[in-house]
C-alpha positions in Angstrom: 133.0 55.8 97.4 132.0 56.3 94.2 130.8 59.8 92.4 127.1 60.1 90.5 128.5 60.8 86.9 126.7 63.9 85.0 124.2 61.8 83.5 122.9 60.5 86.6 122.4 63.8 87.8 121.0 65.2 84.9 118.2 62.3 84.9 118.0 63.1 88.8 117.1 66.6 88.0 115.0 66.2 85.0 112.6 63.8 87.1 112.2 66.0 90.0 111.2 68.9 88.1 108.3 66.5 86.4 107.3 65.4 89.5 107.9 69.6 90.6 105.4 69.9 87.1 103.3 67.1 87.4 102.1 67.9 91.5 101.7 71.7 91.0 99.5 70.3 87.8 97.4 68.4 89.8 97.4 70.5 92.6 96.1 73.0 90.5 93.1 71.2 88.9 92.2 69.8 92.0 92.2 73.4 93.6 89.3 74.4 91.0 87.6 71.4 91.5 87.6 72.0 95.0 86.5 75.7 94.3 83.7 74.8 92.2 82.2 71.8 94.9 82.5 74.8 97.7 80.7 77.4 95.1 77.8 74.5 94.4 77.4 73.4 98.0 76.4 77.4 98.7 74.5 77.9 96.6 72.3 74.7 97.7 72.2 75.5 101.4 71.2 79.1 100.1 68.7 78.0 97.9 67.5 74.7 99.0 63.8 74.4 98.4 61.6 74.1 101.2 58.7 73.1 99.8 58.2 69.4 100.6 60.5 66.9 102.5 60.5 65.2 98.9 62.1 68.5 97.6 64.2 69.2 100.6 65.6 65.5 100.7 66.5 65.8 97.0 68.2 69.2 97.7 70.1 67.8 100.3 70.8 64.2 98.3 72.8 66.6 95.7 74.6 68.4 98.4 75.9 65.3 99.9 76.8 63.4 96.3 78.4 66.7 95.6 80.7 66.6 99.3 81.1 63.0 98.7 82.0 62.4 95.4 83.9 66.2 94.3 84.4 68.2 97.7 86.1 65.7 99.9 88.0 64.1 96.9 89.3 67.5 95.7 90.5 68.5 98.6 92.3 65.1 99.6 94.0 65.8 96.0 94.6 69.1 96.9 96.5 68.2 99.7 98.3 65.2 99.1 100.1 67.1 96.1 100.9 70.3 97.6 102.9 68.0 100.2 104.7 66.0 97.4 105.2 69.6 95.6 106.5 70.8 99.1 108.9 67.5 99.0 110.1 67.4 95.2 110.9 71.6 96.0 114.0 72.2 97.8 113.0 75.4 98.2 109.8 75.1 99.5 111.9 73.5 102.2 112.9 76.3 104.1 109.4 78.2 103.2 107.7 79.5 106.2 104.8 80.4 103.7 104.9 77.0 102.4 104.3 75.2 105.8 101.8 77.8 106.8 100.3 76.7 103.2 100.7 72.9 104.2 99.0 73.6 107.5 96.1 75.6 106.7 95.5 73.0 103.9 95.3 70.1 106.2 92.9 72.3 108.6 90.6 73.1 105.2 90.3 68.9 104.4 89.6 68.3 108.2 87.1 70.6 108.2 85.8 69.8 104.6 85.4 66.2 106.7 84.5 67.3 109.5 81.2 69.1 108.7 80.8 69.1 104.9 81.5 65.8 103.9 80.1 64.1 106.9 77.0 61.6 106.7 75.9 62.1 109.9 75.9 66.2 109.7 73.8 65.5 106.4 71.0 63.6 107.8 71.1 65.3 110.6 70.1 68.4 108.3 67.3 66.0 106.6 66.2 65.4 110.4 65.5 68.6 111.5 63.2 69.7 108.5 60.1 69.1 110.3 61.7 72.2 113.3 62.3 75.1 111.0 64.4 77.2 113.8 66.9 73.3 114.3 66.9 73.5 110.6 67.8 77.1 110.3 70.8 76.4 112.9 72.0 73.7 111.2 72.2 75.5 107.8 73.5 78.4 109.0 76.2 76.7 110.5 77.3 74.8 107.5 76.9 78.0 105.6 79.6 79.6 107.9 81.4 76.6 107.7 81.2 76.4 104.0 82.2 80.2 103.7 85.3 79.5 106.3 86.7 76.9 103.8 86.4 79.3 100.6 88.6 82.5 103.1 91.2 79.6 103.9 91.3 78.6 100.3 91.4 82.3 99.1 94.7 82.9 101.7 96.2 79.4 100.4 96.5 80.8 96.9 97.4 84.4 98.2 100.6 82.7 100.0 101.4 80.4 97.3 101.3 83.9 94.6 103.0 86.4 97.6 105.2 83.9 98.9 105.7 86.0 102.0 108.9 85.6 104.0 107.7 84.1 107.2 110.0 83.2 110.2 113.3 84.3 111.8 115.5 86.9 109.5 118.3 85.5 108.4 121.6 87.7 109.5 
């Protein structure tokens, strides 16, 4: 059996705290990103102009490119690094606050699938124009939605900065 010399495990180290760098990096920069989509997507449902179908559809276009192309994206990001930060942390290991992290993160993209990023919830949206209460409904409820994801993603970054002890005391 033969022993990893110190250089080995120097070069071990050094690569897992850039991959350690690198994730939370991302992770980060995806976070905002995701952020920023949510704040935009709000303010559209709040504001979306009424007017015309032309107008409305428009409105409703930008939501969807904005879901599509930045929310979903983002939060796929989002996720896939925390869980390789979670990995290259030994730490993070034995976390309870970093699966509860993990686990409310994967909940936030399902739902950011679910009904945000979903082509079939935005033309069903662009449907109901023509029965103001359907319409109402619908907007409401991706408003709610929308508001949902930005309290899960405000008590994702609480854990991550509190780093509460969660789970059995250790004796």
């Amino acid at each position: 059996m033969t022993t990893p010399n110190h250089d080995d495990t120097a070069r071990s180290s050094r690569r897992r705290r850039w991959v350690r760098l690198g994730a939370k990096t991302v992770h980060d920069l995806a976070s905002i990103t995701f952020g920023g989509a949510l704040v935009a997507c709000i303010v559209l449902n709040q504001m979306v102009p009424r007017d015309t179908l032309a107008e409305f559809a428009a409105a409703r276009a930008l939501h969807a490119t904005i879901a599509q192309y930045l929310l979903v994206p983002s939060m796929a990001v989002v996720v896939l690094s925390g869980l390789l930060a979670l990995a290259a942390t030994r730490a993070y290991m034995g976390a309870g606050w970093a699966w509860l992290k993990a686990l409310l993160g994967l909940s936030v993209f399902e739902a950011t699938l679910v009904v945000v990023g979903s082509k079939e919830k935005q033309a069903a949206v662009v449907a109901a124009y023509t029965d103001p209460a359907q319409l109402e409904t619908l907007l409401r409820s991706e408003r709610n939605t929308l508001w949902l994801l930005v309290v899960l993603a405000a008590i994702n970054v609480v854990l991550a900065v509190w780093r509460p002890r969660l789970g059995p005391k250790e004796r």
